[in-house]
ROZADO-374190 format. One record per residue (C-alpha): x, z, y. Coordinates in nm, 3 decimals. Layout:
<rs>
X/Z/Y
...
</rs>
This chain:
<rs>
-3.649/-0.621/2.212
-3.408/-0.584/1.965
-3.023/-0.429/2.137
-2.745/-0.688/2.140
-2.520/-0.417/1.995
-2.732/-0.370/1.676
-2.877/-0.575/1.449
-3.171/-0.465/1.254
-3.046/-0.695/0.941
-2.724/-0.487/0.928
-2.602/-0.190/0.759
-2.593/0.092/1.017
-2.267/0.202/0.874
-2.069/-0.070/1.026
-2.148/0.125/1.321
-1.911/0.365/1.261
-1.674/0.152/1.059
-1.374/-0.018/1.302
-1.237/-0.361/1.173
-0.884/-0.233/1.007
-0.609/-0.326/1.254
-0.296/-0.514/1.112
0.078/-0.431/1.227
0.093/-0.625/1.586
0.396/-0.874/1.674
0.519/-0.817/2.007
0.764/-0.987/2.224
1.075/-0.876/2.410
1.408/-0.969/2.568
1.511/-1.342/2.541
1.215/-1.384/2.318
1.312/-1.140/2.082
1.032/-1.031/1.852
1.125/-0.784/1.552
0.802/-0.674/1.327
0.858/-0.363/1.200
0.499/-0.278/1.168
0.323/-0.397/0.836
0.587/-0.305/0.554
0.674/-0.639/0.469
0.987/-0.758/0.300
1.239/-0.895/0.556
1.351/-1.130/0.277
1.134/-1.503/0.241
1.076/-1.561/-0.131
1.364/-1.688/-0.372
1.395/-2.062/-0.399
1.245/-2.064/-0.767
0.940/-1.895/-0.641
0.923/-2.175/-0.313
0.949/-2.407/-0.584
0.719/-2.300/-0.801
0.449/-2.265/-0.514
0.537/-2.608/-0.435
0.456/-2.758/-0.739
0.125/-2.539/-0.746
0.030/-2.687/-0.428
-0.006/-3.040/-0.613
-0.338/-2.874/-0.791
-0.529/-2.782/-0.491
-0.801/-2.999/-0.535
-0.903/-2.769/-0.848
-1.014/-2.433/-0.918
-0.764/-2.164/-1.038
-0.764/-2.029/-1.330
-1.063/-1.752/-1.333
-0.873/-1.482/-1.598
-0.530/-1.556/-1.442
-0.479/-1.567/-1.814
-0.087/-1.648/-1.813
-0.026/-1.411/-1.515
-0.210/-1.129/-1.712
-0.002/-1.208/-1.994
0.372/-1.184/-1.848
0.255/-0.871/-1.667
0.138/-0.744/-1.995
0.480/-0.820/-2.171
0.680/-0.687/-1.870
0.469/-0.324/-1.853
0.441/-0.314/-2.243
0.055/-0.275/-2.210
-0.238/-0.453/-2.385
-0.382/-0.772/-2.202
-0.741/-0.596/-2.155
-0.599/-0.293/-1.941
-0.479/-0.571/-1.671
-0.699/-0.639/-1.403
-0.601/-0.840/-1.119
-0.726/-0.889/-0.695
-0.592/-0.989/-0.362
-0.334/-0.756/-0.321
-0.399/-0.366/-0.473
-0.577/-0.300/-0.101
-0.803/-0.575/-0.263
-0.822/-0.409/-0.596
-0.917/-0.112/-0.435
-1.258/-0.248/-0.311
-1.308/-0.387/-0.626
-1.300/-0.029/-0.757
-1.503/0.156/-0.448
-1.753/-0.117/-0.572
-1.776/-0.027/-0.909
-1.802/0.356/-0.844
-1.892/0.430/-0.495
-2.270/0.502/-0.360
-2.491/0.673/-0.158
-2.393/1.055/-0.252
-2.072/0.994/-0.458
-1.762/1.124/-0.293
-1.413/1.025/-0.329
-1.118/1.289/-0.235
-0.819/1.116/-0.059
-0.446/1.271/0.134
-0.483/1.236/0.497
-0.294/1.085/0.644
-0.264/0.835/0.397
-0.373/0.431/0.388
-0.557/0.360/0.629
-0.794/0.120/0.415
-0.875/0.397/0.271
-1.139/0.538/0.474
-1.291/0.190/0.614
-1.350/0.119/0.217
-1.441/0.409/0.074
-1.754/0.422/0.404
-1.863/0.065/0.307
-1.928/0.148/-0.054
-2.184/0.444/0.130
-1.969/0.679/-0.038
-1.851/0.950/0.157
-1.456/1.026/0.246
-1.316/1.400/0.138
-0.945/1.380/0.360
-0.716/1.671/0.233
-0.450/1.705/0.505
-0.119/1.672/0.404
0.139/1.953/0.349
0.490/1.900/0.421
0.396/1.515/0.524
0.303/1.473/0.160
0.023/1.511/-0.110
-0.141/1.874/-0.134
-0.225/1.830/-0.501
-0.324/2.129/-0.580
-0.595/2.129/-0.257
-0.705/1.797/-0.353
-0.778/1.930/-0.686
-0.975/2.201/-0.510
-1.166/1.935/-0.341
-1.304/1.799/-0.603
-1.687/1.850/-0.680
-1.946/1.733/-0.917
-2.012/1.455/-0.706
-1.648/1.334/-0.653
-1.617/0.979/-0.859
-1.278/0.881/-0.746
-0.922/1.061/-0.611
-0.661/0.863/-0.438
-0.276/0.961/-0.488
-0.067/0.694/-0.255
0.260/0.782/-0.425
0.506/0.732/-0.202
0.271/0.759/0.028
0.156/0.556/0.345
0.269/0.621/0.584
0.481/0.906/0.525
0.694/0.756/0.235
0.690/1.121/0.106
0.617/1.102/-0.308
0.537/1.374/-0.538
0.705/1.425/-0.857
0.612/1.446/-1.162
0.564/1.829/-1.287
0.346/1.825/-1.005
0.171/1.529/-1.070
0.121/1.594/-1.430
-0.026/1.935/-1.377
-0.253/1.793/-1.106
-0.387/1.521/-1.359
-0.455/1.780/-1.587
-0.677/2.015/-1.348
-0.942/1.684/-1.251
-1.230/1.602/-1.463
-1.227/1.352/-1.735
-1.551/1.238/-1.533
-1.324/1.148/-1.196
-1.131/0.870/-1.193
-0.800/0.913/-1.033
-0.645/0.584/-0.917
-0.243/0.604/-0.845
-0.154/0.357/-0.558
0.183/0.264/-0.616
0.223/-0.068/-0.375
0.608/0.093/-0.269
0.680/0.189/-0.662
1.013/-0.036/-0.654
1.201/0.137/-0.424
1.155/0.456/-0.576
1.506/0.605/-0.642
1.421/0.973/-0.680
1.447/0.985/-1.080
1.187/1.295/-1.047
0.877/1.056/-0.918
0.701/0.926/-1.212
0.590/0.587/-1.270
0.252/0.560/-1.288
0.196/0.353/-1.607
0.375/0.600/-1.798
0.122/0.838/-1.728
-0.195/0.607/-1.728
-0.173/0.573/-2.083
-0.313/0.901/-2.252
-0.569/0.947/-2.009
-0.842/0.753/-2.002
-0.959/0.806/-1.625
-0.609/0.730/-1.431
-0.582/0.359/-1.290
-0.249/0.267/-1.128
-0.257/-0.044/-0.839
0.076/-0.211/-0.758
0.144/-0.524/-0.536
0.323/-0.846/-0.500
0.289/-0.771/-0.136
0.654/-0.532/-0.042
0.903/-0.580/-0.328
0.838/-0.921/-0.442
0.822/-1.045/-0.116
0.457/-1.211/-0.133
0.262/-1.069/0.110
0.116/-1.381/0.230
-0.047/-1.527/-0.111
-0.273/-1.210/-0.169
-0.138/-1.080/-0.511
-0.201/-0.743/-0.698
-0.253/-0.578/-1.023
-0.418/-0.295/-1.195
-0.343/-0.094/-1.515
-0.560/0.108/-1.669
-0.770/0.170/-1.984
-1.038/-0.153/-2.087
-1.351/0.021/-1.911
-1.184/0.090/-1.610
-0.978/-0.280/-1.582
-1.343/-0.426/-1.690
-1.538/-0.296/-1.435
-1.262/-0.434/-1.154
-1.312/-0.772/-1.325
-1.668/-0.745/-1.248
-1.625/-0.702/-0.882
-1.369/-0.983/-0.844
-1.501/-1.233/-0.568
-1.477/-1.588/-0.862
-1.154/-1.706/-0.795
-1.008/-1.471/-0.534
-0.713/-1.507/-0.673
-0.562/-1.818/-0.594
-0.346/-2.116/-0.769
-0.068/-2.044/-0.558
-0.064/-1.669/-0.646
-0.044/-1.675/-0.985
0.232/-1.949/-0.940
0.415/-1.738/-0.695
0.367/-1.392/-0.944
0.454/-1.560/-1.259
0.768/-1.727/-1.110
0.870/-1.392/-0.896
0.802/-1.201/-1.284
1.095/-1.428/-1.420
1.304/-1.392/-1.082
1.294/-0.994/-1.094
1.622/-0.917/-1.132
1.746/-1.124/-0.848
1.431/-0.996/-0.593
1.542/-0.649/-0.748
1.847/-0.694/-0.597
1.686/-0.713/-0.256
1.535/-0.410/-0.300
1.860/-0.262/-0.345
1.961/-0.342/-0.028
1.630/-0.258/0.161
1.731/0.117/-0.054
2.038/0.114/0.109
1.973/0.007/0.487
1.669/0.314/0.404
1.948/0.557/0.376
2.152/0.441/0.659
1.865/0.425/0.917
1.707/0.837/0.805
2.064/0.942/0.828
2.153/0.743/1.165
1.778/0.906/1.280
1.879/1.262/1.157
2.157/1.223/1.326
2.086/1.135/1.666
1.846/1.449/1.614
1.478/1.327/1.496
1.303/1.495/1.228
1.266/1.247/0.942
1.118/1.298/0.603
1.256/1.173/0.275
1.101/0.860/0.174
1.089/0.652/-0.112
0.898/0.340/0.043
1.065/0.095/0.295
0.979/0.275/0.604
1.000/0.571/0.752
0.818/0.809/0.960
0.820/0.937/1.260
0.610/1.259/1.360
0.580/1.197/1.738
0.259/1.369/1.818
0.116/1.317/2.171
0.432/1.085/2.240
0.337/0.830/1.984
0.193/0.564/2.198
0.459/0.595/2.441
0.696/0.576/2.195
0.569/0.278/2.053
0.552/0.097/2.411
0.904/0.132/2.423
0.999/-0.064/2.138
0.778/-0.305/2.209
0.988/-0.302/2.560
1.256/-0.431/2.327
1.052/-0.634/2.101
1.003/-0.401/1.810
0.688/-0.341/1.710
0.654/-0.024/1.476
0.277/0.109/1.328
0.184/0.372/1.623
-0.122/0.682/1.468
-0.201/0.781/1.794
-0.152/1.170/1.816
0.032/1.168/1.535
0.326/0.950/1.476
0.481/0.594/1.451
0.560/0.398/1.101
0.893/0.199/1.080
0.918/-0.048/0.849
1.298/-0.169/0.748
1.403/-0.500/0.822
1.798/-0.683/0.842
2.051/-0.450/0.923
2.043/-0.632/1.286
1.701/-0.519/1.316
1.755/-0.177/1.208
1.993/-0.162/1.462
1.789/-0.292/1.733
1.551/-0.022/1.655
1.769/0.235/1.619
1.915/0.194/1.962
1.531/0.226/2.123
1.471/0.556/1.895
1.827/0.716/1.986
1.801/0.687/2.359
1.435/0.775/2.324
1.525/1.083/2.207
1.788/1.166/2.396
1.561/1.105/2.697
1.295/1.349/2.517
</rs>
């Protein structure tokens, strides 16, 4: 008799493989509910972009365009990059997979920050590649221990910069010299999803370094900045082999009519939605200082959230704001993510953390 809790037509990897967890709603006082737990942009999208979804949504009776070809082409223009080293997928978590596709396998490793995304690790197992984790130093990327991680049978490095869920970013010296210690035979893929709200002028951007070296890939989203999380939009850059093989492992049509409406109209909206990131910057400032100062420990970050090292307390923690109907991203043992929302939800979680504390 075959066991109900394994199947003998299925991969016995998804044994060990949990179903990644999104950021939870939860309900408090008066029916409050504040979600502070997926890194989403508090803002809906501008009325151009509504409208230009809405006059997608007159086509859905047909097929999308397969090579997103006008998408491709304003992201070209706007990154000053040929067409051919633009790739795209469902969100740069979706390009990712594409990528574990094309390189990972049975006995290929791929060398990763931990704690970093936590995709990361449910991907990288599914490909049957196996996970390196490099704890973090100072909440942020040990480059020079990834670097010492690598091996002959490393095929890929991750570098979340600013990473998740720290917001902590490395700059680029550092980054520079790291790129130049890792094979030519390694590709090293630069997740930049939070790249927009990067103010520190000493974090590089990615596609400025991508294009000399033929195995860096950088992946950046639609998702936080532009405000699209819900239509399933990302992009790659990188050089025609690498931007080739992620066309390859694009599910036909994964990325939808209404995406490629919503990212070409948000491309020609970008100052205004720049704007908004501006003033998620701003309310990132005055919720680390207003932390700091009611005594947590809270490291710089250049995403839109911060972090919270809580340790055994981080579950408890979380409970509380969800007392007030404020759910944050609890990493039990370890600490709580806080994504920024209005200023009246800042404040709302603000007054949880700062009596938390106090009661600590």
């Amino acid at each position: 008799m075959v066991s109900e809790s394994k199947s003998p037509y299925l991969r016995s990897v998804l044994e060990s493989i949990p179903p990644y967890k999104p950021g939870l709603k939860v309900v408090g006082p008066n029916g409050r509910s504040i979600k502070l737990s997926s890194n989403e942009s508090p803002h809906g999208p501008l009325p151009s972009v509504r409208e230009a979804v809405a006059r997608a949504s007159e086509e859905l009776n047909r097929y999308p365009d397969p090579g997103s070809e006008e998408l491709v082409s304003a992201l070209a223009r706007r990154l000053d990059v040929p067409e051919e080293h633009v790739a795209l997928g469902a969100g740069s978590v979706g390009l990712l997979q594409q990528l574990l596709e094309a390189v990972g396998e049975p006995g290929a490793e791929v060398v990763y920050a931990w704690r970093s995304f936590e995709a990361y690790p449910l991907l990288v197992e599914l490909t049957g590649a196996a996970s390196v984790r490099v704890p973090l130093k100072d909440e942020t990327h040990d480059l020079d221990a990834i670097a010492d991680a690598v091996t002959e049978n490393t095929r890929m490095v991750l570098v979340c910069n600013p990473n998740n869920p720290t917001g902590t970013a490395v700059r680029e010296e550092e980054l520079v010299a790291f790129l130049d210690r890792i094979p030519e035979s390694v590709l090293v893929v630069l997740d930049e999803a939070y790249h927009e709200y990067v103010r520190d002028p000493r974090v590089p951007d990615g596609v400025s370094l991508y294009r000399d070296r033929p195995n860096v890939a950088v992946l950046r989203t639609f998702s936080k900045a532009y405000g699209l999380a819900a239509v399933r939009l990302g992009f790659l850059v990188g050089h025609p082999q690498v931007a080739a093989a992620v066309r390859k492992t694009l599910v036909p049509f994964a990325v939808n009519h209404l995406a490629q409406a919503a990212g070409i109209a948000s491309l020609e909206a970008e100052e205004e939605l720049l704007e908004r990131v501006a003033a998620t910057v701003k309310e990132r400032e005055r919720v680390r200082d207003a932390l700091i100062a009611s005594g947590w420990t809270v490291p710089p970050t250049e995403a839109n959230f911060v972090w919270l090292r809580v340790g055994e307390d981080t579950n408890d923690f979380a409970a509380e704001c969800a007392k007030e109907g404020v759910s944050v991203r609890p990493f039990a043992g370890e600490g709580a993510r806080v994504s920024l929302g209005t200023p009246e939800e800042n404040d709302v979680f603000l007054s949880v953390a700062t009596s938390y504390d106090k009661r600590r």
